[in-house]
C-alpha positions in Angstrom: 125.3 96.1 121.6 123.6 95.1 118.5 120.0 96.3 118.1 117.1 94.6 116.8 114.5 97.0 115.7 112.3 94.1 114.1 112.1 92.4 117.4 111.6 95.1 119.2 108.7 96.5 117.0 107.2 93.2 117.3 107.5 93.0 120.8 105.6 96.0 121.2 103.1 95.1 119.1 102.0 92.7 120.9 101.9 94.3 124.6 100.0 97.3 122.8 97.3 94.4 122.3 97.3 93.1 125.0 97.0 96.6 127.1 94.1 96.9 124.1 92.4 93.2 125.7 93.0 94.4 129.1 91.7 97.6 129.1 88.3 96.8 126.9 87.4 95.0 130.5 87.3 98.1 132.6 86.7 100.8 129.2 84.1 100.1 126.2 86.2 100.6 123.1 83.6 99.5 120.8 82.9 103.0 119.1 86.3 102.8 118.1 86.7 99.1 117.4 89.2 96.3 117.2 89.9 96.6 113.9 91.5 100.1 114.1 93.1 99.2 117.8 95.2 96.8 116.0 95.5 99.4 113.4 96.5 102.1 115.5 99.1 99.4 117.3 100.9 98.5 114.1 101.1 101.9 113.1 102.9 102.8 116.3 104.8 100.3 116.2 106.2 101.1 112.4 106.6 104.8 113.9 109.0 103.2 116.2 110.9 101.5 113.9 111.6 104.1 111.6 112.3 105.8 114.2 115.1 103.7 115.8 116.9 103.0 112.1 116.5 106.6 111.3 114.7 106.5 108.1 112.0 109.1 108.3 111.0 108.2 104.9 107.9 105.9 105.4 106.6 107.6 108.7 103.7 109.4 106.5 102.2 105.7 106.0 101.7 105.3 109.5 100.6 108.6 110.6 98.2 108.5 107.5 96.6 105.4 109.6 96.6 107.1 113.2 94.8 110.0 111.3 92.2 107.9 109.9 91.2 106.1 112.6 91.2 109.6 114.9 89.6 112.1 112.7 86.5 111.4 114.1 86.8 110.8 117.5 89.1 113.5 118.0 87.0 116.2 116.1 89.4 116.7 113.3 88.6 117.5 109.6 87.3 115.2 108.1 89.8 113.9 104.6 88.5 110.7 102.6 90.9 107.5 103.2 91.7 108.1 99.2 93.4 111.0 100.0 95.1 110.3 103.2 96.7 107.2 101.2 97.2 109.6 97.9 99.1 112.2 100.6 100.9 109.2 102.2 102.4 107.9 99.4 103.3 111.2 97.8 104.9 112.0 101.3 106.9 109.1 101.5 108.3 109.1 97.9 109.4 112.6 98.6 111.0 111.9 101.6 112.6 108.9 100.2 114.6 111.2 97.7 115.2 114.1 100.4 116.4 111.8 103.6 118.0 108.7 102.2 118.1 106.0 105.3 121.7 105.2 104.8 122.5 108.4 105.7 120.8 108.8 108.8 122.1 105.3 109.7 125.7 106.3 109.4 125.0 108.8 112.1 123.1 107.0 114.7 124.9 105.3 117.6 123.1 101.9 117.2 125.4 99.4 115.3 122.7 97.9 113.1 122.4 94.5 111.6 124.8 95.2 108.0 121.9 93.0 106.0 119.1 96.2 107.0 121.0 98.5 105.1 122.9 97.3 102.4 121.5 96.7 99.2 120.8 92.6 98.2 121.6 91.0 95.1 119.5 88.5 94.3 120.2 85.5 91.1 117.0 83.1 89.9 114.5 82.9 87.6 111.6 82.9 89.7 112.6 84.7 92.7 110.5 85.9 96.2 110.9 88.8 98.3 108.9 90.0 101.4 109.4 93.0 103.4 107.4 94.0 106.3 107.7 96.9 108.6 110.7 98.3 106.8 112.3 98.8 103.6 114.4 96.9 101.3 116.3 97.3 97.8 117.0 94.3 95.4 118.9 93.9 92.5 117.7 91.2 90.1 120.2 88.6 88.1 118.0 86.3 85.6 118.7 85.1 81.9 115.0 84.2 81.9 113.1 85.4 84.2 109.6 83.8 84.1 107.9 84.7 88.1 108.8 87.4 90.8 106.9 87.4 93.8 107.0 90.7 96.0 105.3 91.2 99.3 105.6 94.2 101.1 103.5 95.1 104.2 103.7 98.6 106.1 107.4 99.0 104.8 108.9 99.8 101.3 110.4 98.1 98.4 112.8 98.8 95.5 113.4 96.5 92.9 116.2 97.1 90.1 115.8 94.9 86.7 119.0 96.2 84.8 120.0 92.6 84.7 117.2 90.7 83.4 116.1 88.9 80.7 112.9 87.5 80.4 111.6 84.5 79.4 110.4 83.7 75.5 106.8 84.4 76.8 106.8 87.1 79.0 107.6 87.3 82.1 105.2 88.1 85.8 105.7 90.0 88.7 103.2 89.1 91.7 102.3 91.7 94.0 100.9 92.0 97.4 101.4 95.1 99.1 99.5 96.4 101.8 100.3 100.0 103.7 103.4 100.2 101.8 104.9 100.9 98.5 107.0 99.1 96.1 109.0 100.6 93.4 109.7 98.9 90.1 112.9 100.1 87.8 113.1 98.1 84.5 114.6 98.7 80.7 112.7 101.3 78.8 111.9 99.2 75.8 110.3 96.6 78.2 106.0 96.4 77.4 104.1 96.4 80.7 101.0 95.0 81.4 99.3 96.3 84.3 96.5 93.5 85.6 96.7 94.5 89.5 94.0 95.0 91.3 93.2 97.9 93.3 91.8 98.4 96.8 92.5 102.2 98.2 95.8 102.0 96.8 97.4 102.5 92.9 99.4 101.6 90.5 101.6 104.2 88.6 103.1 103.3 85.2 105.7 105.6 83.6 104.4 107.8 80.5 107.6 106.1 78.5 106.2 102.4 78.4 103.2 103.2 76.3 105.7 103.7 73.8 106.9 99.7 73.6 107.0 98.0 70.7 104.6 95.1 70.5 106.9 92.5 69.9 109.6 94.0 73.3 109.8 91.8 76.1 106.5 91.5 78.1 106.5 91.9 81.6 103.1 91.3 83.3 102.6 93.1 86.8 100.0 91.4 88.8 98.5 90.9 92.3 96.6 93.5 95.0 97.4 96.5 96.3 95.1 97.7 99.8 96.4 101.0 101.1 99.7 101.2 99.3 101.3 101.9 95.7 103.2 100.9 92.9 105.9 103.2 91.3 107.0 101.7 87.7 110.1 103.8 86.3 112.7 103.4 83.4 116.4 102.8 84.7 
């Protein structure tokens, strides 16, 4: 039996809104809202998945969400979005080192799809990536790199540059991510130039990079990040 957690966490997305529509006829909702219903449905259903590949890792992100849109009607203490995201993040990346998903996978009785777990390769000098509800890594192949575009949404993303080279004029990485977090790993000597813009979420540049030279290889990081973050580290 092959399993499909992406359909499955679709699928269950959308009876969650459905049972959402159908129940606002008989039960007022409105102090809550349909903004965070729909919240609080894709953040169960991204506690499902992670739950059925095994890879605890991200489940902070989600649980971060269901806390937000609770605190309040529950009665609980009351901790500013910034630092639910902050705590979410931080979680995650922890976890990420402690439980690595392949080796929860190996001991689960699903047989999963091969592609969810092994590690892509990816050739081009302007290559595109999306990831949603789930994670990813990628390792780059360009001899000129000159545009990447990343999108991750409630999942997580690695991205290795050890075999890059960028173009004569720089090269650019476009970013969306939105409840997730993408991690960047280029050469040291690389010069970054951070032009992303912000919405409850961060970008976090390694202390080594400020130390580039200002004719080394510019890579330009651009885009927005809303609820999520963006880890750049040396290889």
């Amino acid at each position: 039996m092959r399993f499909r957690s992406s359909n499955a966490g679709w699928g269950i997305l959308l009876l969650l809104i459905a049972a959402f529509v159908l129940l606002n006829q008989f039960t007022d909702f409105t102090h809550i809202g349909i903004g965070s219903l729909i919240a609080v449905a894709i953040a169960v259903v991204m506690i499902v998945q992670c739950i059925a590949r095994m890879n605890f890792a991200p489940l902070p992100i989600p649980l971060a969400a269901l806390y937000f849109v609770f605190q309040v009607p529950l009665g609980l203490p009351f901790v500013r979005l910034g630092i639910l995201i902050a705590v979410a993040v931080l979680s995650y990346l922890g976890l990420d080192m402690l439980l690595p998903g392949k080796r929860w996978r190996r001991r689960h009785e699903f047989k999963f799809d091969s592609s969810e777990a092994r590690e892509q390769s990816s050739a081009g000098n302007t290559p595109s990536f999306s990831v949603n509800f789930g994670s990813a890594k990628h390792r780059l192949r360009a001899d000129a790199l000159q545009t990447a575009h990343l999108n991750c949404s409630f999942g997580a993303m690695e991205v290795v540059f050890d075999e890059v080279e960028l173009a004569a004029g720089g090269a650019e990485v476009v970013v969306g991510c939105n409840f997730g977090a993408i991690k960047l790993r280029i050469p040291r000597h690389w010069r970054i130039m951070d032009q992303v813009s912000c919405s409850l979420g961060g970008v976090d540049i390694g202390k080594c990079f400020s130390d580039a030279a200002e004719n080394a290889p510019r890579l330009t990081i651009s885009g927005g990040v809303s609820f999520g973050g963006i880890e750049v580290r040396h290889l």
